[in-house]
Every structure is written in C-alpha cells, then in structure tokens.
One Martini backbone bead per residue (centre of mass of N, CA, C, O) as a GRO file, in nm:
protein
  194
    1UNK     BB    1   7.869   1.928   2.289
    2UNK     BB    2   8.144   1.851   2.166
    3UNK     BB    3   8.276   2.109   2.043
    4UNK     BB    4   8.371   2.256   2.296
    5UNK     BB    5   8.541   2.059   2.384
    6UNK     BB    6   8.729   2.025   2.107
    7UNK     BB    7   8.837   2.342   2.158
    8UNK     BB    8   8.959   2.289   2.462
    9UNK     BB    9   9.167   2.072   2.295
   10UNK     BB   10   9.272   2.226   2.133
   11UNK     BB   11   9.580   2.351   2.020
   12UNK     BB   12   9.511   2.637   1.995
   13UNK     BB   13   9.384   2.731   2.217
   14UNK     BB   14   9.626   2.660   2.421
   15UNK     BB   15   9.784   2.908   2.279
   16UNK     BB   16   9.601   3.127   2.329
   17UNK     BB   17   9.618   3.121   2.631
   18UNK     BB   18   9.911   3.133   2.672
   19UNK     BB   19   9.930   3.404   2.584
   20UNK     BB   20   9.756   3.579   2.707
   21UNK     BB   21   9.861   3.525   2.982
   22UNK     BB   22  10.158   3.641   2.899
   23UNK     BB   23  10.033   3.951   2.820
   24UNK     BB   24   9.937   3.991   3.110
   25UNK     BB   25  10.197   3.967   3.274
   26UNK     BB   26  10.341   4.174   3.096
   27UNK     BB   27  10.163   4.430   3.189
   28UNK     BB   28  10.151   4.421   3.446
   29UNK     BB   29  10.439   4.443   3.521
   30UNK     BB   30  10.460   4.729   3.392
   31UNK     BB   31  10.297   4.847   3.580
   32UNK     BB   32  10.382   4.833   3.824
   33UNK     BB   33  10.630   4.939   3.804
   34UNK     BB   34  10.526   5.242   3.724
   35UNK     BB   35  10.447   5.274   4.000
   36UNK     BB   36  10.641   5.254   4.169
   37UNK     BB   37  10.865   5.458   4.005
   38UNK     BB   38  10.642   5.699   4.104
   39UNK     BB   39  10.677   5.676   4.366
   40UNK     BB   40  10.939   5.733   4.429
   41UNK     BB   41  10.961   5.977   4.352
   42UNK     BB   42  10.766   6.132   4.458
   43UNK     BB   43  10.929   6.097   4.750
   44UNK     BB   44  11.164   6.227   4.658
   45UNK     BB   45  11.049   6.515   4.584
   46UNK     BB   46  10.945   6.554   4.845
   47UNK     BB   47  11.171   6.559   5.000
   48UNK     BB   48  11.320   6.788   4.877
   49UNK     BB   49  11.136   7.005   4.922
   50UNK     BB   50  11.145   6.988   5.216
   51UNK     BB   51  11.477   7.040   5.248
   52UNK     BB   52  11.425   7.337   5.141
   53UNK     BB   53  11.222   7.423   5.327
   54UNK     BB   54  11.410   7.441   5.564
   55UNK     BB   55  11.653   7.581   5.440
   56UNK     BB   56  11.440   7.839   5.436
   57UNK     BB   57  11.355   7.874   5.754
   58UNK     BB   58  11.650   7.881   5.859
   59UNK     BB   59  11.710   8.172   5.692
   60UNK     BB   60  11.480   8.337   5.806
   61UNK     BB   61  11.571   8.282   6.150
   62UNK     BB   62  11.826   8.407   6.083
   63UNK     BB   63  11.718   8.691   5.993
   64UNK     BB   64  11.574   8.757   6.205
   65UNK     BB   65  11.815   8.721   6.460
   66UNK     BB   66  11.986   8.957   6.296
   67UNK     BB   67  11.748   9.164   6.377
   68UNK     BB   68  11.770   9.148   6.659
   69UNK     BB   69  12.064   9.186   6.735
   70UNK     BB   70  12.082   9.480   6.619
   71UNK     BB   71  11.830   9.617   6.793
   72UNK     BB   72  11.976   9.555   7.108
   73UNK     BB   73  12.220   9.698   7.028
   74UNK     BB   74  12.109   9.960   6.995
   75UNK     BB   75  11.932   9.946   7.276
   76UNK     BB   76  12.241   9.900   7.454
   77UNK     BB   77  12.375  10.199   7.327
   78UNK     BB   78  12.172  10.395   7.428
   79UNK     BB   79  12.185  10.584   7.660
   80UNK     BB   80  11.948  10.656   7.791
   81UNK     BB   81  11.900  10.356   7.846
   82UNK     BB   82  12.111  10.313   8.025
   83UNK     BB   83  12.043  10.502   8.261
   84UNK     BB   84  11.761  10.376   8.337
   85UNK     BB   85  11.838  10.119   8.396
   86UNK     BB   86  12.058  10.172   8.619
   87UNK     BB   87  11.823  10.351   8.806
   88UNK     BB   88  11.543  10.217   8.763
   89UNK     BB   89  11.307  10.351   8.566
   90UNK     BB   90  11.003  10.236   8.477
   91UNK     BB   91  10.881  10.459   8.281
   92UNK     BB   92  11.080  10.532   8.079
   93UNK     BB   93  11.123  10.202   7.996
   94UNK     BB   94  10.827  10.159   7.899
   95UNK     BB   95  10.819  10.393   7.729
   96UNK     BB   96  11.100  10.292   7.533
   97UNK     BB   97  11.009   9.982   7.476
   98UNK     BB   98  10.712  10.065   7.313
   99UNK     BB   99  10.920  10.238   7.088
  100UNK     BB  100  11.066  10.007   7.032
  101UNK     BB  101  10.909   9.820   6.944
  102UNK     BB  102  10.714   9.986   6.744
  103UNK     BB  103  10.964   9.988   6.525
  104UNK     BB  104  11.082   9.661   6.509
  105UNK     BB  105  10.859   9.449   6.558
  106UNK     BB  106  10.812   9.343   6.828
  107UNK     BB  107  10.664   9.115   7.048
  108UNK     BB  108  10.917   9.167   7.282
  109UNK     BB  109  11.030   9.338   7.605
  110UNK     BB  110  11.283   9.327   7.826
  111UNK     BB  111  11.371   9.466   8.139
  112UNK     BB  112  11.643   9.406   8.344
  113UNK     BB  113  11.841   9.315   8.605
  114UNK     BB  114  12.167   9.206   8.687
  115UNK     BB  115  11.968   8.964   8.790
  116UNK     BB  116  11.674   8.937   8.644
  117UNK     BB  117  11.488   9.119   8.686
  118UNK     BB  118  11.188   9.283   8.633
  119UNK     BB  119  11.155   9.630   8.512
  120UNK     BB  120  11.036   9.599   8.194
  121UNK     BB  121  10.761   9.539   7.965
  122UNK     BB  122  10.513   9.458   7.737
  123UNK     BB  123  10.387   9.302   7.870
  124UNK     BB  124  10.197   9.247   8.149
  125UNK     BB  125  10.295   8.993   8.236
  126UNK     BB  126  10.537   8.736   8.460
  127UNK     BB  127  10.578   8.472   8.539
  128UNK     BB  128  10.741   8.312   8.744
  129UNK     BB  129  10.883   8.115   8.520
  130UNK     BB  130  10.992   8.345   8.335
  131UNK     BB  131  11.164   8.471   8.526
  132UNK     BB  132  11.341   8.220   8.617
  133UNK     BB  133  11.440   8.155   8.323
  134UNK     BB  134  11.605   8.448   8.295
  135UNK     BB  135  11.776   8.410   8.559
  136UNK     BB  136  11.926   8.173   8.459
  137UNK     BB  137  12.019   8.281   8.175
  138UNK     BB  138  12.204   8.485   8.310
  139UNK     BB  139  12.366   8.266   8.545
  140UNK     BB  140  12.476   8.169   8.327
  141UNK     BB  141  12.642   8.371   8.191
  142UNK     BB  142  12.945   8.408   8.238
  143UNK     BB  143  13.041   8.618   8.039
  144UNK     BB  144  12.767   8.841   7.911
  145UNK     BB  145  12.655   8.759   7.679
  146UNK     BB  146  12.492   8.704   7.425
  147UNK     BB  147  12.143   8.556   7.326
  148UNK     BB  148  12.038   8.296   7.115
  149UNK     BB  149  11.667   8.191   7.118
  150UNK     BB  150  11.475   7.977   7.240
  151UNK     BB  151  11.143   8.042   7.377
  152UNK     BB  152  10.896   7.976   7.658
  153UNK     BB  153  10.632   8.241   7.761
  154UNK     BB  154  10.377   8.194   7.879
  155UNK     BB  155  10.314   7.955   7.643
  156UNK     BB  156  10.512   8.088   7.467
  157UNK     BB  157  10.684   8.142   7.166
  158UNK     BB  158  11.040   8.267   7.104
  159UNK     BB  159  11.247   8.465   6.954
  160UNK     BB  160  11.532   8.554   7.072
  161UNK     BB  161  11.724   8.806   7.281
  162UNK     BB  162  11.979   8.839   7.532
  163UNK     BB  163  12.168   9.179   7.638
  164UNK     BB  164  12.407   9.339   7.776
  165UNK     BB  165  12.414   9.612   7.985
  166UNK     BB  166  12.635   9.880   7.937
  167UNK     BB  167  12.822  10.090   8.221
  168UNK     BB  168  13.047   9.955   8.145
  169UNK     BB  169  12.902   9.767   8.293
  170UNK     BB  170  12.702   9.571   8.399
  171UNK     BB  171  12.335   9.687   8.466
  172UNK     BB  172  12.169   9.446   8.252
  173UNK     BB  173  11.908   9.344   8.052
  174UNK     BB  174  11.791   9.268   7.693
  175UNK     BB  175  11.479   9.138   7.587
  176UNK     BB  176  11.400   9.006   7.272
  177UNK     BB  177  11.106   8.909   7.051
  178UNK     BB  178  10.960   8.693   6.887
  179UNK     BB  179  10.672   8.517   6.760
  180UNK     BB  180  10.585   8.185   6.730
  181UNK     BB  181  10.323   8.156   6.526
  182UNK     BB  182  10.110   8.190   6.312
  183UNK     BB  183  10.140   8.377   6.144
  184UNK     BB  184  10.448   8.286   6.084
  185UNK     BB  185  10.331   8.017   5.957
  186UNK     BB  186  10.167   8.128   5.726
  187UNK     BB  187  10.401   8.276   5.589
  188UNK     BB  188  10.611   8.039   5.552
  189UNK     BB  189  10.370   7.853   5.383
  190UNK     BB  190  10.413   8.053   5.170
  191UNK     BB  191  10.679   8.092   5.079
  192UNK     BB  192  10.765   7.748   5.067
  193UNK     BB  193  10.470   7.577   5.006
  194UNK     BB  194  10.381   7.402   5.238
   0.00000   0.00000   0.00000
C-alpha cells in the first residue's frame, strides 16, 4: 500500500504530471486558436462571396431595366401605338400590347391615358390600388420623364419602366415591367451560387 503513496510524492511523478498539464494546455490553446482562425475565415470569405453575389445581381437588375427601358423607348416612338393611346383605342391597344409583351418577354404592360387612367393592360385586371399607385406616379413626374422603378402591383412585385408616350405632347403612359417572383429568384441563385 505505501509504495503507490511513495509514487505519487516522489519527484519524477510530479514533474511528469507538470508537463503533461503543460503540453495538455499548449494543445488545447493550438486546437482552440486553430478552430477560431478558422471560423473567421469562414465568415470572411462568406461575406466576401455575399458581397459579390449581390453586386452581381444589382447588375443583373440593371441590364435587365436597361432591356426595359429600350423595350418602352421602341414601343412609345411607335406611330401606330401612338396614335391608339391618343385615340384611347382600347381594342388596337389590347392587340399590340399582348404582341409587344410577347416580342419582349415582359411579364406585364400596362398602357395609360395621360391622366393615368388605364387603357389597356395584359393583366386581367387592375385593383383599384395598383390604378391609384400608377396615378400618383404619373402626377408625381412633374417634368414627364421615363420612371425605372420597383412596384407591387397586385401583390406581386415588378421591376417597372414607366414611360410617357409623347405625341407630340403626352398623350399616355406606358408601363412595362418584369415580375420579380421565384422563377427570377432560382435563376438569380443560380447564377450567383448563393
């Protein structure tokens, strides 16, 4: 029985017991550095990867309202679509804007009078609060300039073009624009990786 006693008091015992704790604890604090080092990266390079990821979809939606923005241009120096909106043609208007939206692949087109009543649209129909919004932001454009912009519409979201159709006065407005939905957002999340 005495000699684990005499074991554990002897000089050698205490000194193996002092290194292993020493070499226990500069382990650990290796491990332990190692692991936070680690995790900082991670979240840097997750930032950095995010970062990128939206300014690539910030220039995704910019080349996309610059594809609106030609598309409204070519459909409001139209003669012919002018002289509809002018004339408030509702059937021509109907016509032409179901041909232009499936030339350009928009998800909608609404076409104005220049009071912002609504003439013609490819939707079914138009809430009374999408018609008071598309009002207020014609009545808002003091100067009659183009409008590039995001609206819920309806409950759904779009990436607008909002343009007036000049004749040589305005005559209307014409309103195209992108839905901002899941098909938008899987193709975004592939592009993007994220």
């Amino acid at each position: 029985m005495r000699v684990p006693f005499i074991l554990l008091r002897s000089f050698r015992f205490r000194i193996l017991a002092l290194v292993l704790g020493i070499v226990t604890m500069v382990a650990s604090a290796t491990v332990i550095a190692v692991v936070v080092k680690a995790h900082a990266e991670v979240g840097r390079q997750a930032a950095l990867q995010l970062r990128s990821a939206a300014d690539t979809a910030r220039e995704v939606l910019k080349f996309r309202g610059d594809l609106l923005t030609s598309a409204v241009d070519v459909l409001t120096s139209d003669f012919g679509f002018k002289e509809a909106v002018a004339s408030g043609d509702a059937p021509t208007l109907k016509s032409a804007i179901a041909n232009y939206r499936s030339r350009i692949g928009a998800d909608v087109l609404i076409v104005l009078d220049y009071e912002g009543r609504p003439l013609a649209s490819t939707l079914a129909a138009l809430s009374a609060s999408t018609r008071n919004d598309l009002r207020d932001l014609i009545a808002a454009d003091a100067d009659g300039q183009l409008l590039r912009l995001y609206r819920l519409m309806d409950g759904r979201p779009y990436q607008l073009v909002l343009a007036p159709v000049l004749a040589p006065d305005s005559v209307g407005w014409a309103a195209m624009g992108f839905a901002l939905d899941d098909k938008v957002a899987a193709d975004m999340s592939r592009l993007l990786g994220v």
